[in-house]
C-alpha positions in Angstrom: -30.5 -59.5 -46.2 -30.3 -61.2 -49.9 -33.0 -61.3 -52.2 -32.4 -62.2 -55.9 -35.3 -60.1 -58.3 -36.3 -61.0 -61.7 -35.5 -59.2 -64.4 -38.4 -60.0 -66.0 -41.5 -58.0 -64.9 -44.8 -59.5 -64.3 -46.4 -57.7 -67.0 -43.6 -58.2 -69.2 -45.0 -61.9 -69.0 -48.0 -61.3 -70.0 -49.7 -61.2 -66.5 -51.7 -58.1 -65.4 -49.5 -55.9 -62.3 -50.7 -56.6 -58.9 -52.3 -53.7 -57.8 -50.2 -52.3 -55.3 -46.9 -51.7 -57.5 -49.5 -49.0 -58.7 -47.8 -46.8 -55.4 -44.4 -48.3 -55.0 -42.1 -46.8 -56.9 -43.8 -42.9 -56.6 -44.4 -43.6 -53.0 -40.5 -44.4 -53.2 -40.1 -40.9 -54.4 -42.3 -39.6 -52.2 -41.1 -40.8 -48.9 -37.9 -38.5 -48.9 -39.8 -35.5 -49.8 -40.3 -35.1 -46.0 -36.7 -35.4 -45.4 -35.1 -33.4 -48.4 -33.9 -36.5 -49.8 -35.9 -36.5 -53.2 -32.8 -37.3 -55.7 -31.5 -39.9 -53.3 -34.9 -41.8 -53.9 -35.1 -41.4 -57.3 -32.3 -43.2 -57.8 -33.6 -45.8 -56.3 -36.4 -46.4 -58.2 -33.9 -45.7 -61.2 -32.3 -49.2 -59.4 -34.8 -50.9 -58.8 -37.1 -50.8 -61.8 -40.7 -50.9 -62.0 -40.5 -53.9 -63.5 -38.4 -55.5 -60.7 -40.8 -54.0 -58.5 -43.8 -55.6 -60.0 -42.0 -59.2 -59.6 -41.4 -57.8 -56.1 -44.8 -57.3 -55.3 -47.0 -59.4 -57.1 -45.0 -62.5 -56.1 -47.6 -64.7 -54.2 -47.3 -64.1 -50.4 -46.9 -66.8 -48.4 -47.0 -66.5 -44.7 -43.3 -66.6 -43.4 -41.6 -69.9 -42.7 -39.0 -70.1 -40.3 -35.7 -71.5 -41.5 -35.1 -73.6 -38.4 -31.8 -71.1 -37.4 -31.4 -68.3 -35.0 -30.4 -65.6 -35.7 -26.4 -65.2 -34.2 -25.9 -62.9 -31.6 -22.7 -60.9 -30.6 -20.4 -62.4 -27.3 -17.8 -59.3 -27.7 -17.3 -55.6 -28.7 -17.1 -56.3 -32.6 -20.2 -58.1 -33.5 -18.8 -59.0 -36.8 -16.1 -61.2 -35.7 -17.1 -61.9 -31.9 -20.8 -64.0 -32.9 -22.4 -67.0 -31.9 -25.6 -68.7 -33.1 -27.5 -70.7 -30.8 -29.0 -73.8 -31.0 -32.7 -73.6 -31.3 -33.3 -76.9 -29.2 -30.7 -76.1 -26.5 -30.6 -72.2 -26.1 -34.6 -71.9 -26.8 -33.9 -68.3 -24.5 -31.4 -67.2 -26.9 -32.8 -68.2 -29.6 -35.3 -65.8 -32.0 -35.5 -68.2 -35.3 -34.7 -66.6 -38.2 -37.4 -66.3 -41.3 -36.9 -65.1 -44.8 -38.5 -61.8 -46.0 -40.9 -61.9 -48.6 -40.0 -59.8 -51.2 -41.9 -56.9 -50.6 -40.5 -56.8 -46.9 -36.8 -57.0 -48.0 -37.8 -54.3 -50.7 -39.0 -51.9 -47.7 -36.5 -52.9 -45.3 -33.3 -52.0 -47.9 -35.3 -48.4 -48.1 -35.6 -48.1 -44.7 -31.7 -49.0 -44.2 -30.8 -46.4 -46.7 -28.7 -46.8 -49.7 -25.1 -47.5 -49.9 -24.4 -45.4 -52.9 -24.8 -42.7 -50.7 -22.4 -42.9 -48.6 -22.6 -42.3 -44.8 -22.8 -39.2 -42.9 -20.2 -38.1 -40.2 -20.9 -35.2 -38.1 -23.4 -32.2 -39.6 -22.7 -32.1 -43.4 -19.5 -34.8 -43.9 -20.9 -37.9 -45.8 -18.2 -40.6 -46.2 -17.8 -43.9 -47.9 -20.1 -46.5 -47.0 -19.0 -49.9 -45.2 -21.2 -52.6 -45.3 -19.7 -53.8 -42.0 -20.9 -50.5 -40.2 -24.9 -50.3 -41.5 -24.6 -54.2 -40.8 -24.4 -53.6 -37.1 -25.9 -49.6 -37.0 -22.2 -48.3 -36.1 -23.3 -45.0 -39.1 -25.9 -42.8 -40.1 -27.4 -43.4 -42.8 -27.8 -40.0 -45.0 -30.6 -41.5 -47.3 -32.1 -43.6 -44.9 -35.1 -44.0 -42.8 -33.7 -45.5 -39.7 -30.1 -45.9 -38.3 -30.3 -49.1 -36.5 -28.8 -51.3 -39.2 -29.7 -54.8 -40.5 -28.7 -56.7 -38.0 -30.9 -54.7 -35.4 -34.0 -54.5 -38.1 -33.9 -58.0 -39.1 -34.3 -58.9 -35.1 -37.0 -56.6 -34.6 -39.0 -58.0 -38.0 -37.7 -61.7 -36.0 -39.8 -60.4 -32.6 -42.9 -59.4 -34.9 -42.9 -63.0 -36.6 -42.4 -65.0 -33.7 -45.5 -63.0 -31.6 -47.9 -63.5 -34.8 -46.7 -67.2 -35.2 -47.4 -67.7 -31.2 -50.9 -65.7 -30.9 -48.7 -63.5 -28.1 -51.0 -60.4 -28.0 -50.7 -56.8 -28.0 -49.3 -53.7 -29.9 -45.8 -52.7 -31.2 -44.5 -49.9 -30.2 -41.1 -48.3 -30.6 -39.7 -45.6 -28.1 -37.6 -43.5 -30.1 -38.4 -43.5 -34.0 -36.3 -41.1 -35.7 -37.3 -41.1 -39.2 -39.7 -43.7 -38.7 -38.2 -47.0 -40.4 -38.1 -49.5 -38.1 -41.6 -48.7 -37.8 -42.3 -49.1 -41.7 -41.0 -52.1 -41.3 -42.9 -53.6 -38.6 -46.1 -52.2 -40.7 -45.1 -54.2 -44.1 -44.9 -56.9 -42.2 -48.5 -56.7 -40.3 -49.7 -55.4 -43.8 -48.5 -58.8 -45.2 -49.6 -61.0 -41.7 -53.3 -59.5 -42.3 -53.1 -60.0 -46.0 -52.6 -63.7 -45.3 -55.3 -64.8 -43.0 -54.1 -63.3 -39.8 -55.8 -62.9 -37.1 -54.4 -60.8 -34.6 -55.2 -56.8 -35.3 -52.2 -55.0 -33.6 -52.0 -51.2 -33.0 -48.5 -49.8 -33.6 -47.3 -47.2 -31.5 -44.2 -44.6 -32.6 -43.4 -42.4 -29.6 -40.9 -39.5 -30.1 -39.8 -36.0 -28.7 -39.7 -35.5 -32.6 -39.4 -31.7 -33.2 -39.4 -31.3 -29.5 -36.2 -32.8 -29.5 -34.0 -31.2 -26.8 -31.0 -29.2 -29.0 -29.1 -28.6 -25.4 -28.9 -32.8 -25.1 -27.8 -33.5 -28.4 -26.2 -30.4 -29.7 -24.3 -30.6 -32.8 -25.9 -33.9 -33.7 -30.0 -32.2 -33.0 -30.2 -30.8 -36.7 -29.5 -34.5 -38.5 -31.9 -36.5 -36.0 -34.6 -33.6 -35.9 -37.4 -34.6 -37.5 -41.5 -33.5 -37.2 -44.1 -36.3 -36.7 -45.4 -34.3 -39.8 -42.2 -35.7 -41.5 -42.8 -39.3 -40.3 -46.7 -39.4 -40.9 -45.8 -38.8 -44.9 -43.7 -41.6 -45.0 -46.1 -44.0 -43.8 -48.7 -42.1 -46.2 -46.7 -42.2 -49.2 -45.8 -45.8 -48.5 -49.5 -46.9 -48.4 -48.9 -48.1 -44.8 -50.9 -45.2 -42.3 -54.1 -46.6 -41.4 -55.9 -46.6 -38.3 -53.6 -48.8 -36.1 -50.9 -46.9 -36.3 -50.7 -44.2 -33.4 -48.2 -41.2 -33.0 -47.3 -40.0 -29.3 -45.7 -36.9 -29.5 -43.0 -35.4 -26.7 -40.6 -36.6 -23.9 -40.9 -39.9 -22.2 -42.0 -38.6 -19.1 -45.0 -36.6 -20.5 -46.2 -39.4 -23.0 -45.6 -42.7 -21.4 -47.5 -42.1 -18.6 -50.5 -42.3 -20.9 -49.9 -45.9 -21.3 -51.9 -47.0 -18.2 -55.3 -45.2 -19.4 -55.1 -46.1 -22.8 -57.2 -49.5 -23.8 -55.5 -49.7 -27.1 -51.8 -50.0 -24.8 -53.5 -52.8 -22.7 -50.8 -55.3 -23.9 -47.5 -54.9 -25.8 -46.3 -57.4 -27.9 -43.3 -56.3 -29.1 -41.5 -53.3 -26.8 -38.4 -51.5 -28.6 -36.8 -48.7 -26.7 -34.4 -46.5 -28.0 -33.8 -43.9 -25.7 -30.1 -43.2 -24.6 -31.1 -41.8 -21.2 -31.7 -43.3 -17.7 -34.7 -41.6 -17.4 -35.9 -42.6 -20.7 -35.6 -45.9 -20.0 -36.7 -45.6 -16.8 -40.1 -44.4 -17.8 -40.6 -46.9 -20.7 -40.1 -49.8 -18.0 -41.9 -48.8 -15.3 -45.0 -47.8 -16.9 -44.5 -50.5 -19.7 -43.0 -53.2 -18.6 -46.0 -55.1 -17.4 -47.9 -54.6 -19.9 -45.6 -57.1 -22.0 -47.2 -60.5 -21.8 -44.8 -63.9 -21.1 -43.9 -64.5 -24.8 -43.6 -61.3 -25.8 -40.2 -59.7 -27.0 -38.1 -56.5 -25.2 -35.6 -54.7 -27.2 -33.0 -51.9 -25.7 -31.6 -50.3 -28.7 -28.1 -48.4 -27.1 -28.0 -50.7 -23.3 -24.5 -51.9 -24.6 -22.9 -48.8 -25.7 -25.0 -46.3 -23.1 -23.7 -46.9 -19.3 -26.9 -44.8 -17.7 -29.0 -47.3 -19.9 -27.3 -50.3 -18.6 -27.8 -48.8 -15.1 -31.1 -48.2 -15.4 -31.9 -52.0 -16.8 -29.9 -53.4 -14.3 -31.6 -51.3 -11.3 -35.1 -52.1 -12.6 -34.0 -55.8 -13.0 -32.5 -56.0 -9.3 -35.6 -54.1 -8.0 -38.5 -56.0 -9.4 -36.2 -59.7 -9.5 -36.8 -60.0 -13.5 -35.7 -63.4 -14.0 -34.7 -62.5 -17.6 -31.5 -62.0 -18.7 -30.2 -59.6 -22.3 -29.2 -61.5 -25.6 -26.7 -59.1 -27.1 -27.5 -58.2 -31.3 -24.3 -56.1 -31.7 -22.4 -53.3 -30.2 -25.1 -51.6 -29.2 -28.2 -53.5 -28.6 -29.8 -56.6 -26.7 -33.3 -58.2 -26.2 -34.9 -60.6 -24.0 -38.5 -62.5 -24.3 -40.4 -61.9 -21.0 -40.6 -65.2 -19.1 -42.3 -64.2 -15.9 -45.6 -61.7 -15.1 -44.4 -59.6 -12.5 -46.2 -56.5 -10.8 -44.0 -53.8 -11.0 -43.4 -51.4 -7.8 -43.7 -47.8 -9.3 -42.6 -47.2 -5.5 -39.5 -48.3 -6.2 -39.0 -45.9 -9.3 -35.6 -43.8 -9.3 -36.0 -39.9 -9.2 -34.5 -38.5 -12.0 -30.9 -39.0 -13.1 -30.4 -37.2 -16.3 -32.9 -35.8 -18.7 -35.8 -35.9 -16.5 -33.7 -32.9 -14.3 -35.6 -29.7 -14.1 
């Protein structure tokens, strides 16, 4: 993700700030107070400086234009040498067309992504040097960063959001599995900007986590780095000037929350579905109570169905048993998506019993 700033602020040439730069750089500050990472975000606004921010920013918004190219998609293990892109008149099912992010999008999503500077974190306390290659494609964790999916992963999901606004496909976004909340932030800059500029379409976005409920027995040594309290997630979004009344937090496991889908009128479609959830059961529950709620158009995303055999497993059992005619596009190592092609009614009697964390 390249975008080239000014070094010449807006106010520097004689034009008044746009009003929201007013937040960005404090808010910048302000984000990583939740997460202890207050230094680490002052540097960044030390980088990027107001003044680059306020070009950022104020540039006039257009809405995004597609640049007529898909974005490439990985055929083997290493997704930075095994890659294809596909045509977008030929492999229309492969094919989610690639836009570039305004400026304010790209300055959000290299926060969210987490700075290289920094380093990357191994185990409980080890940070190592960073390698572009590995928060390309989500293979580290990112010490300053907001989410851990990488910019291949993030630049598909901002991809899925554009194409359902450019299509009128309705529904929310909702993302199963958050972590720090920055694929999230994201998807909000972006609907923040789609409103802005004549939009239409008033999506809800969802963020459903175990957040401090997080099992420590399931992810042991690893529970203290990817603990966090939807307390610690809500600030973000309020220090980034991006919490407002669409966006919803449903707090606990999968089983308990995503039940709640089926009464709730504000769920009654779902654009844009991400799932990260590392479990059979997790995924399980997201599909069977979710799954049909996705209109034909709109865009599924398995976050770890490459890399987690029970996940796989429980795609391909839900797949075989409701005969989805859809087929995953793999993004790297880890990941894949598919766009729905084909309402089905989903059999709920056909539902698994549980297979991992769903165990008493």
């Amino acid at each position: 993700m390249v975008m080239a700033f000014s070094n010449r602020s807006v106010s520097a040439q004689g034009k008044k700030p746009n009003a929201a730069v007013k937040w960005l750089a404090p808010a910048l500050v302000a984000a990583a107070v939740g997460f202890s990472l207050p230094v680490s975000l002052r540097v960044l606004v030390h980088d990027l400086t107001t003044a680059e921010a306020e070009t950022a920013v104020a540039t006039s918004y257009r809405s995004p234009e597609t640049t007529g190219v898909c974005l490439s998609l990985a055929t083997g293990d290493d997704p930075a040498v095994n890659r294809e892109r596909p045509d977008p008149t030929t492999d229309e099912r492969k094919c989610l067309l690639r836009t570039e992010p305004s400026p304010y999008v790209d300055v959000v999503c290299k926060t969210v992504l987490g700075l290289p500077r920094f380093g990357a974190q191994r185990g409980r306390n080890k940070i190592v040097p960073y390698v572009p290659v590995e928060r390309a494609y989500g293979d580290d964790w990112p010490p300053t960063g907001l989410t851990m999916i990488g910019n291949e992963r993030l630049e598909q999901f901002r991809a899925s959001i554009e194409e359902v606004n450019r299509n009128g496909v309705p529904g929310a976004i909702v993302e199963m599995g958050v972590w720090r909340g920055g694929a999230m932030l994201m998807a909000a800059a972006c609907q923040k900007e789609y409103k802005s500029s004549g939009g239409t379409i008033d999506r809800n976005l969802f963020l459903f986590d175990a957040f401090e409920e997080i099992p420590e027995n399931i992810y042991r040594k690893a529970s203290k780095f990817l603990f966090n309290t939807e307390k610690d997630v809500k600030g973000v979004f309020e220090s980034l000037g991006l919490i407002d009344s669409n966006v919803h937090f449903r707090k606990g496991l999968f089983q308990k929350t995503v039940p709640q889908m089926e009464s709730d009128p504000l769920l009654s479609k779902i654009a844009v579905y991400r799932i990260d959830g590392n479990f059979y059961d997790s995924y399980s529950d997201a599909l069977y109570y979710g799954y049909e709620k996705v209109p034909v158009g709109g865009i599924i995303i398995f976050d770890d169905v490459m890399s987690h055999p029970q996940v796989m497993n429980a795609w391909l059992d839900f797949k075989s048993d409701q005969g989805l005619p859809e087929s995953l596009n793999r993004i790297d190592r880890h990941s894949a998506w598919f766009r729905k092609e084909k309402n089905v009614k989903v059999d709920k009697t056909k539902m698994k019993p549980p297979q991992d964390i769903n165990i008493p």
